[in-house]
C-alpha positions in Angstrom: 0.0 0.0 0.0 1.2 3.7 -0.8 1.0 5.4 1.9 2.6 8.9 0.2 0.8 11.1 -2.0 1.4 10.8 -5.7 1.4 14.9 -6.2 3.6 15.7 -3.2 4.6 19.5 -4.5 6.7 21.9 -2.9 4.8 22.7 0.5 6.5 26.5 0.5 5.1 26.9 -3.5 1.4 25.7 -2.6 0.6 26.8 0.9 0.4 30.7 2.9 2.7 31.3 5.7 0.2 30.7 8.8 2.0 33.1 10.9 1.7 36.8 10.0 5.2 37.6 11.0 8.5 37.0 12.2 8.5 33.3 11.7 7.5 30.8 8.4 5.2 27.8 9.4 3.2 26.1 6.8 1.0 23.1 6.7 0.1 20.2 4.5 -3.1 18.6 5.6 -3.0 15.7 3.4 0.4 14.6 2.8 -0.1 11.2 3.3 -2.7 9.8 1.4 -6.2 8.7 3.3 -5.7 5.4 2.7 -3.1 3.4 5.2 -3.4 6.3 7.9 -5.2 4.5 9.8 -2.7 1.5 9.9 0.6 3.9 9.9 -1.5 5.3 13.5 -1.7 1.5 14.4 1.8 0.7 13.7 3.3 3.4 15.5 1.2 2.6 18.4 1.8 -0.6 19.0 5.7 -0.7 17.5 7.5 2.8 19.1 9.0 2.0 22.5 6.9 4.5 24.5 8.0 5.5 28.1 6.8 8.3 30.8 8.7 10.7 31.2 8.6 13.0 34.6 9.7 16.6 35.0 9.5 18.6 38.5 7.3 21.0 39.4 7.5 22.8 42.7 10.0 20.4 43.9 7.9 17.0 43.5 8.2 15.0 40.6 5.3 14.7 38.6 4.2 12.3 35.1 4.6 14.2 31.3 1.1 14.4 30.2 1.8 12.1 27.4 4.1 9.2 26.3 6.9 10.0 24.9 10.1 8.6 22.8 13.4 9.3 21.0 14.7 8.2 18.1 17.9 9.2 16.0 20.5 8.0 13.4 23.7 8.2 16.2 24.0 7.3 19.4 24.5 11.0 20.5 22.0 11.9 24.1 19.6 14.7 23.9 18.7 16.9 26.8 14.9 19.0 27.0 12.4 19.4 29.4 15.3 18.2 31.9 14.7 15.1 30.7 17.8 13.6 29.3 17.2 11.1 25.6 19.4 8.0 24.8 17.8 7.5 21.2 17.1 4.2 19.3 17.9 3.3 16.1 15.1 4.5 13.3 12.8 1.8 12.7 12.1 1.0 8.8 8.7 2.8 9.1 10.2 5.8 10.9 12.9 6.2 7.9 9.9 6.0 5.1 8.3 8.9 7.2 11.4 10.2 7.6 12.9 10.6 3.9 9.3 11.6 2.5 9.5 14.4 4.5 12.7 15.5 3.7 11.6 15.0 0.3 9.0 17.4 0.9 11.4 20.1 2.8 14.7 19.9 1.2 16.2 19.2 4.5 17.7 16.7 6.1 16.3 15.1 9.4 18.7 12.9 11.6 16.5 12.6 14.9 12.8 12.3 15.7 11.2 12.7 18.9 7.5 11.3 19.0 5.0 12.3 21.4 2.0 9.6 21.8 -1.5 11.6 23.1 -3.9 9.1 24.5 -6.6 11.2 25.3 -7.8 14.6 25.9 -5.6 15.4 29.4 -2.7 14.6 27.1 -1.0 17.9 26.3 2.0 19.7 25.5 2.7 23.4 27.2 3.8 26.5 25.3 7.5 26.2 24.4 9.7 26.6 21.8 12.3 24.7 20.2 15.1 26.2 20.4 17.5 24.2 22.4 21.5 25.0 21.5 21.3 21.7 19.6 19.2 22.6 17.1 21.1 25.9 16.7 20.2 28.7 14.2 17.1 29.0 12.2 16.1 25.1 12.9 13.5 23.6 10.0 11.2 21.2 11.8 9.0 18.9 10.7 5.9 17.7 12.0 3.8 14.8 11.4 0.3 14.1 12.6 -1.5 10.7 13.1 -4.9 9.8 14.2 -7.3 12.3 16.2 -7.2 16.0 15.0 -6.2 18.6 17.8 -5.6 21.9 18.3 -1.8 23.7 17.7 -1.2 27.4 19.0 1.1 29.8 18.4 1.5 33.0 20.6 4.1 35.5 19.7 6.9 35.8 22.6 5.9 39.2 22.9 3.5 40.9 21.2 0.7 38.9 23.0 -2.3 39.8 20.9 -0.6 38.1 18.0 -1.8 34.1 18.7 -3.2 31.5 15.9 -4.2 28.0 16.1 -4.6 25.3 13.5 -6.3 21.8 13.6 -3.7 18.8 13.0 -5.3 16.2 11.4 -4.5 12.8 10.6 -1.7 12.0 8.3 -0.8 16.1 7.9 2.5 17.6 8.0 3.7 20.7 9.5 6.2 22.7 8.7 8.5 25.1 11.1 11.5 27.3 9.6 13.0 30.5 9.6 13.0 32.6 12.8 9.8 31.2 14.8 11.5 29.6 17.1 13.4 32.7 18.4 9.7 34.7 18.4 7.0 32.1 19.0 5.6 29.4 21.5 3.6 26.9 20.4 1.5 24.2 22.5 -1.0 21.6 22.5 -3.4 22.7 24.9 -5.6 20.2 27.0 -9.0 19.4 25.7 -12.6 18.3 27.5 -13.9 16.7 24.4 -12.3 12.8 24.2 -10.5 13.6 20.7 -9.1 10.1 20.5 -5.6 9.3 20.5 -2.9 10.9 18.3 1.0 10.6 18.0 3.2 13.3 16.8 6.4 12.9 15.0 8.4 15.7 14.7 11.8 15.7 12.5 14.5 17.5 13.7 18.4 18.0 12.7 20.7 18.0 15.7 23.6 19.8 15.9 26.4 18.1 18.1 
């Protein structure tokens, strides 16, 4: 089964910038094709080694709200959150999703770290990514399987500048330029039971 679209185009020639400035993000909502989503959310599921994370908060060590797991083509750590990441070798599916999205960027990708949302209290807080690691203008690339949720950006600080976008399943999102030096971005909490939905987002490390 083809799990890739056939008219994959230049995402930067066919889609707006979704943030109205300082910063280049820009999404694909289909680049996988509908059929096989379903089993590519299945696969990952069941075949990424998942693991809870825990980060402190007011001294006490509490759960990530979600699952989380890294993987990468060295054997090099990677520190955020606090949380420090000895990444596993790419599985054959994670290098197919890899390479078509590098195919889709012109950039190379040599780590992954996946996030696996398993029901609406799953979140991720505002952040950025800019750890030294990823160094400079950082192009990130972020793929979306099974329930749709919510992604917000909120400009560092002019704070009336915000936008959101629905991730849906088997979409790709695209970060570059400067909006990691002048937005957050999150996955807020939800009271509606979205279903569950794991994240993939491409990254080139700098070591």
């Amino acid at each position: 089964m083809d799990l890739f679209s056939d008219n994959q185009l230049n995402i930067f020639d066919t889609h707006h910038n979704l943030l109205p400035f300082d910063g280049e993000v820009f999404l694909y909502p289909n680049f996988y094709q509908e059929d096989g989503v379903y089993d590519l959310f299945e696969e990952l599921k069941h075949s990424i080694l998942w693991k809870q994370d825990k980060m402190k908060i007011y001294g006490r060590q509490v759960n990530f709200p979600r699952l989380t797991s890294w993987y990468a083509d060295n054997d090099k750590t990677y520190t955020y959150s606090g949380v420090v990441n000895t990444p596993i070798p790419f599985t054959p599916l994670l290098l197919k999703l890899k390479q078509a999205a590098e195919t889709q960027c012109g950039k190379q990708f040599n780590s992954a770290l996946l996030n696996f949302y398993r029901n609406g209290e799953d979140s991720m807080g505002w952040h950025s990514d800019d750890e030294k690691e990823l160094s400079g203008n950082p192009v990130i690339a972020s793929a979306s399987f099974g329930a749709t949720r919510t992604f917000q950006f909120k400009h560092k600080e002019q704070k009336n500048a915000k936008t959101s976008v629905a991730l849906s399943n088997g979409s790709l999102l695209i970060m570059q330029g400067q909006t990691q030096h002048h937005w957050l971005h999150q996955v807020p909490k939800t009271t509606r039971q979205p279903g569950q939905r794991i994240n993939i987002t491409f990254r080139d490390i700098k070591y």
